[in-house]
N, C-alpha and C positions, 0 to 999 in steps of 0.2 A: 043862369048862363050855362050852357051843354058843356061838357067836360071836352077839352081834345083829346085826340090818341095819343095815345102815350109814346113818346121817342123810342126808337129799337135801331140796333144797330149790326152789322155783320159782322161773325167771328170767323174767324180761323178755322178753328176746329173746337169739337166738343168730347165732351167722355159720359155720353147715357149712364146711369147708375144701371141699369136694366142688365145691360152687357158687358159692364167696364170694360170697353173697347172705345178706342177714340176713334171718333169718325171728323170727314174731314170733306170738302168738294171733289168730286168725281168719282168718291168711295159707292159701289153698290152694296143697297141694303137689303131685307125680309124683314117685311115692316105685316103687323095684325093684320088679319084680315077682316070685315064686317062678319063674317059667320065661321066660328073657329074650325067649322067642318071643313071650310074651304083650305086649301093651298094657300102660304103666305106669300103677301104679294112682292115683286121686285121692281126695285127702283133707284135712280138715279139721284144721288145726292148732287144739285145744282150748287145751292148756297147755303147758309147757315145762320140766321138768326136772333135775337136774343133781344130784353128791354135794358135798358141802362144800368140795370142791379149785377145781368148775366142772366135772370131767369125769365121763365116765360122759354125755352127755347124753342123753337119752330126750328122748318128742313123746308127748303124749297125744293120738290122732287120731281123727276121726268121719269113716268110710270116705263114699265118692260111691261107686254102683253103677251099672255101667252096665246100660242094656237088656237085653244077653246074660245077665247075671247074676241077673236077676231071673223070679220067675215067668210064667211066659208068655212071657220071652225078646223079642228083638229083634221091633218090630210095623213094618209100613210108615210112620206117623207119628210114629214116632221119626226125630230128627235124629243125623246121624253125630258129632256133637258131645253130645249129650245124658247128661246123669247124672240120678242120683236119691240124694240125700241120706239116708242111711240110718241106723237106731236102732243102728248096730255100733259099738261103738268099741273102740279097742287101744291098745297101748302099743311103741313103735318105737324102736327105735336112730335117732339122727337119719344117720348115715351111709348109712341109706335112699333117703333123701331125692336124688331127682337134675334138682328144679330146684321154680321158682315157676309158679303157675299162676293165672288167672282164672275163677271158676266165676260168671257172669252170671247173673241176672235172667233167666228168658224175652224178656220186652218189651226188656230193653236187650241181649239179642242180635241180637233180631231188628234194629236201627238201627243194629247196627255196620258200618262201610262197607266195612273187610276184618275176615276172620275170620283169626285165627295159629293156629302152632302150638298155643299155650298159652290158647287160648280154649274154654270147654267152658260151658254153661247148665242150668239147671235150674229144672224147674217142679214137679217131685211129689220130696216127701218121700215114704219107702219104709220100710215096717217088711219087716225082714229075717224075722221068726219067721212073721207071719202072709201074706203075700205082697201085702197091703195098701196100697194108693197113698193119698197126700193131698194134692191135693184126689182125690177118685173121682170127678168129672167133669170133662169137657178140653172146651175149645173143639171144635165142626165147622164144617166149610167142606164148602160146594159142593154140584153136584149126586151127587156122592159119600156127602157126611155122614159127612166124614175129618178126624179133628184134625188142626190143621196139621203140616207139617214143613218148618223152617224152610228148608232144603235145596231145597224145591222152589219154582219159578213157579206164581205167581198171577196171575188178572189180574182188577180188580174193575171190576163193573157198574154202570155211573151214575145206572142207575135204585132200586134195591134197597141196593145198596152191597155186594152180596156176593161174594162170593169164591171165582173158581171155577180150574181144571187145567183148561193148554189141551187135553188129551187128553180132557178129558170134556164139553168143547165142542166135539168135532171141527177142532181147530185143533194143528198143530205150534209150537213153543218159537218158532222162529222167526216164525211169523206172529201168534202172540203179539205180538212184540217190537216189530213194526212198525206196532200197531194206534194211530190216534190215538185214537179213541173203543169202549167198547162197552155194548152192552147184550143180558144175557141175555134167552130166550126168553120169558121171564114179563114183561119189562119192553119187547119191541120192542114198538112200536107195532101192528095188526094190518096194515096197510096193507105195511109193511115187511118183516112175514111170509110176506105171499103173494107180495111180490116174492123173501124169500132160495128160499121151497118153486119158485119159477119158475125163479130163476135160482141157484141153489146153489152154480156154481163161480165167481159174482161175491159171494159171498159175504162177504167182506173187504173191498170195496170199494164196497158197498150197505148193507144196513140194517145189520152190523157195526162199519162206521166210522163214524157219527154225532156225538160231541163230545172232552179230554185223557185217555186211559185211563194210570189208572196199572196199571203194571207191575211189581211186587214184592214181598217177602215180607215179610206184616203179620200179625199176630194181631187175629181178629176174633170179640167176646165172644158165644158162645151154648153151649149145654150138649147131650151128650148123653143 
């Protein structure tokens, strides 16, 4: 006569010897990856496991995918930190598992003052079968008309309030940095125009520098 399977039951929470950290449902994890060359993978602690003794523990987990993984692969406004929350889910030995993790908000990545190891964000849910994002439209910035990534400098315009890469204003990271005021070309005044077209390499120091420019990386609402 075939054995049944053996009764298992859902805990609470568990405490991996691996990590001694307790983990817990909705905790994200960095769970092994199949080739240790690889990146560890992130994922979503659903539920939690175990046989009637306590051992045996399993994770039922909802994978994060990164860019590379996904259709279309790695885009310039992806951030090196970025996931996508995906319709996969598994079932893991928790000895997988080889640490806790934070998967942010967009907006409250972007106002984190440092970024760790264990900081990673997410804006698009990802269907794995169909190659499907959600939302299908992302913020643009700039004279680009590039969703943002969070990785790179911005510097906003005090007239309009938008959002532009020093490179696509003609200005290096560093002359960025040191701007007190600016205003892009749609918003300098005319008078101040014909002085940057005259004098162009006082550029930074003439109709550029006019009132506090900030300098950093914000998300600002428009669609493509």
């Amino acid at each position: 006569m075939a054995r049944g399977k053996a009764p298992r039951r859902t805990i609470e929470s568990y405490t991996p010897r691996q990590i001694n950290t307790t983990i817990k449902p909705g905790d994200c994890v960095l769970m092994r990856p199949a080739e240790r060359s690889n990146p560890q993978y992130v994922a979503r602690i659903e539920w939690i496991e175990a046989d009637v003794r306590g051992g045996n523990v399993k994770v039922h987990v909802r994978w994060y995918y990164r860019p590379e993984e996904s259709v279309g692969g790695r885009r310039q406004f992806h951030g090196s930190k970025e996931v996508f929350l995906s319709d996969h889910y598994d079932l893991q030995s928790v000895d997988t598992i080889e640490g806790k993790c934070t998967v942010h908000s967009f907006k409250s990545y972007t106002k984190l003052d440092a970024v760790g190891n264990e900081d990673y964000f997410c804006r698009f849910e990802y269907n794995s079968c169909t190659g499907a994002f959600n939302p299908d439209r992302v913020a643009v910035y700039c004279k680009c008309e590039m969703p943002y990534n969070p990785d790179d400098l911005m510097v906003q315009c005090e007239g309009c309030s938008d959002w532009f890469h020093p490179a696509c204003i003609e200005m290096t990271a560093e002359e960025a940095k040191t701007l007190d005021h600016f205003f892009c070309e749609t918003c300098l005044p005319q008078g101040q125009k014909k002085l940057q077209n005259s004098h162009t390499t006082s550029r930074h120091s003439g109709g550029y520098k006019t009132a506090t420019t900030e300098v950093k990386k914000m998300h600002k609402p428009s669609v493509i």
